[in-house]
C-alpha positions in Angstrom: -78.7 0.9 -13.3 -78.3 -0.5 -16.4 -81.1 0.5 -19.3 -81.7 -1.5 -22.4 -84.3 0.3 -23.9 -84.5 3.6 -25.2 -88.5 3.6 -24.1 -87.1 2.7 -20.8 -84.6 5.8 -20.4 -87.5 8.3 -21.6 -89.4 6.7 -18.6 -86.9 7.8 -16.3 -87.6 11.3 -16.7 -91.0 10.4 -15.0 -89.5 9.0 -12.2 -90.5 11.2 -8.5 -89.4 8.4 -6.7 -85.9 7.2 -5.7 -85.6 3.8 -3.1 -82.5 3.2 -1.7 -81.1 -0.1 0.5 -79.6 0.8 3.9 -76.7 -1.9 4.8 -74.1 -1.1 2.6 -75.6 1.3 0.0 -75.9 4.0 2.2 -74.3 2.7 5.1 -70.3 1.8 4.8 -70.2 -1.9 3.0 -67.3 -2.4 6.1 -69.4 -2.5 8.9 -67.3 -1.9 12.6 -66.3 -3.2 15.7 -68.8 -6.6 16.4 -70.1 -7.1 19.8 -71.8 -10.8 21.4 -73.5 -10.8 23.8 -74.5 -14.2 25.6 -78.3 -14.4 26.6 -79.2 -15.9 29.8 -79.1 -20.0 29.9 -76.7 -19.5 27.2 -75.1 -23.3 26.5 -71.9 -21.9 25.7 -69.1 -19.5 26.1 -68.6 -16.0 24.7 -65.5 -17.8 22.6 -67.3 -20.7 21.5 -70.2 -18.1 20.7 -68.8 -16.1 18.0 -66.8 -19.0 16.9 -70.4 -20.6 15.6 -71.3 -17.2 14.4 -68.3 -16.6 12.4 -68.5 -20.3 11.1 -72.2 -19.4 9.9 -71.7 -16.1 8.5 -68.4 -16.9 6.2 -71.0 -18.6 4.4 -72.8 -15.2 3.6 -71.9 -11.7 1.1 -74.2 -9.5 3.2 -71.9 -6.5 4.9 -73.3 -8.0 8.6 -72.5 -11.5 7.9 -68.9 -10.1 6.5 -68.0 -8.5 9.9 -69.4 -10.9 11.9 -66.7 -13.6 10.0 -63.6 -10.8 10.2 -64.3 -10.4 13.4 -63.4 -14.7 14.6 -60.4 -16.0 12.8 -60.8 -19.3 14.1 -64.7 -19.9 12.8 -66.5 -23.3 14.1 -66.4 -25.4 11.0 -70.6 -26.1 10.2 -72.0 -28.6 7.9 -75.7 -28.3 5.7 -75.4 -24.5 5.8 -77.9 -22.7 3.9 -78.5 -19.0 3.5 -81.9 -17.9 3.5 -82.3 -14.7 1.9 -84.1 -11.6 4.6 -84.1 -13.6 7.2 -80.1 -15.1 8.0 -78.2 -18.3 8.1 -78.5 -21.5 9.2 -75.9 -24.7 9.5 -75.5 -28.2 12.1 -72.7 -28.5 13.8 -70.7 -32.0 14.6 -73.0 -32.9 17.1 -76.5 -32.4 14.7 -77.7 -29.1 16.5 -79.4 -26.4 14.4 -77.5 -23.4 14.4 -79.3 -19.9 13.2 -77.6 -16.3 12.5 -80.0 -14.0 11.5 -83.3 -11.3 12.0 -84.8 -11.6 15.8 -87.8 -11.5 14.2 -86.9 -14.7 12.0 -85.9 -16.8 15.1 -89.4 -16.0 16.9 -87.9 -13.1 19.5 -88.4 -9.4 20.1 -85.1 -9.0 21.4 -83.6 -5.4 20.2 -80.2 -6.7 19.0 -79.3 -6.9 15.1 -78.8 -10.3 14.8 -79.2 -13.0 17.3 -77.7 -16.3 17.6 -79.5 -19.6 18.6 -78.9 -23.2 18.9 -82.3 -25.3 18.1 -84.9 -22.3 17.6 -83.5 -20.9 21.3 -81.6 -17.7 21.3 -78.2 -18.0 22.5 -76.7 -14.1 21.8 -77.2 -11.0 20.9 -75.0 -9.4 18.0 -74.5 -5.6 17.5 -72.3 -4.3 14.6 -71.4 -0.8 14.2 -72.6 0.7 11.3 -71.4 4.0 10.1 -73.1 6.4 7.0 -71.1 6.2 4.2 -69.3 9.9 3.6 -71.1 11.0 0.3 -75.0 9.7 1.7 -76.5 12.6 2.8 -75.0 14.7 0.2 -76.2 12.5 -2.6 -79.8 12.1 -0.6 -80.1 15.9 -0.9 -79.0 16.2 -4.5 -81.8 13.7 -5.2 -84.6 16.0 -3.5 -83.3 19.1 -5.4 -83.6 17.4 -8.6 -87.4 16.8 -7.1 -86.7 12.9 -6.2 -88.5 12.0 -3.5 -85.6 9.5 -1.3 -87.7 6.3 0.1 -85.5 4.1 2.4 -86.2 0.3 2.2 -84.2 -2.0 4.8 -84.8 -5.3 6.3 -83.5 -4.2 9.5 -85.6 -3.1 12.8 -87.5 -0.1 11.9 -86.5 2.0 14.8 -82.9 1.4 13.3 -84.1 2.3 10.0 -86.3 5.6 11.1 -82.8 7.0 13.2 -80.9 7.0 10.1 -83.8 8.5 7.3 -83.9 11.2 10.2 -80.2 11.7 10.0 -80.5 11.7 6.0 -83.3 14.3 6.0 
């Protein structure tokens, strides 16, 4: 945090509330292992799959996007590709299809994966990336509440996701 103002640091020491980001603040920034899974009526191949979703999320800083990218290293080359901040990514490919990386909930589905794939609004995979606490999270979550912080966890991501790791951060 950077402070300007001296009125501004004095207002720190009213501060009883502390909120925190999830993916890559408290989580490690290097997510894990990637895993795709192809829905039903899927038009393409695992392969091809995470080819498209690599070629979409090299366009992207977020820690998911990042591993989903590492994870190809020959990513489907996509054109008009525009990132579209809480929600995911979304590029055409040679043949003028929509393709979409990003929140279930963005691309209309209550599927419980992380990050779903689809090809002209239909859902085409599921993506899971591992995500593991960072060393020093719960440590520095417990030195907040003994200075009488009260921790609040904001994330974007599904909130069963979200409750499973506040619980594991007290």
């Amino acid at each position: 945090v950077l402070v300007q103002r001296l009125d501004a640091i004095e207002g720190l020491a009213a501060v009883d509330r502390f909120f925190v980001d999830k993916t890559g603040t408290l989580t490690d920034d290097r997510p894990g292992a990637v895993y795709l899974s192809p829905l039903d009526g899927a038009m393409a191949d695992a392969a091809a799959l995470r080819r498209l979703a690599a070629g979409l999320a090299r366009w992207s800083r977020h820690p998911l996007s990042a591993a989903v990218a590492a994870a190809e290293p020959a990513p489907e080359a996509l054109g008009d590709v525009q990132e579209l901040p809480g929600r995911g990514l979304q590029g055409r490919d040679a043949q003028g299809r929509l393709w979409q990386l990003g929140a279930p909930a963005w691309l209309g589905s209550a599927l419980p994966a992380r990050m779903l794939l689809a090809c002209d609004g239909v859902p085409q995979a599921a993506i899971e990336v591992e995500e593991s606490l960072r060393p020093e999270a719960a440590e520095a979550m417990a030195a907040l509440q003994r200075q009488g912080l009260a921790p609040t966890l904001l994330s974007g991501d599904q909130p069963a996701r979200v409750q499973a790791l506040a619980a594991r951060l007290g």
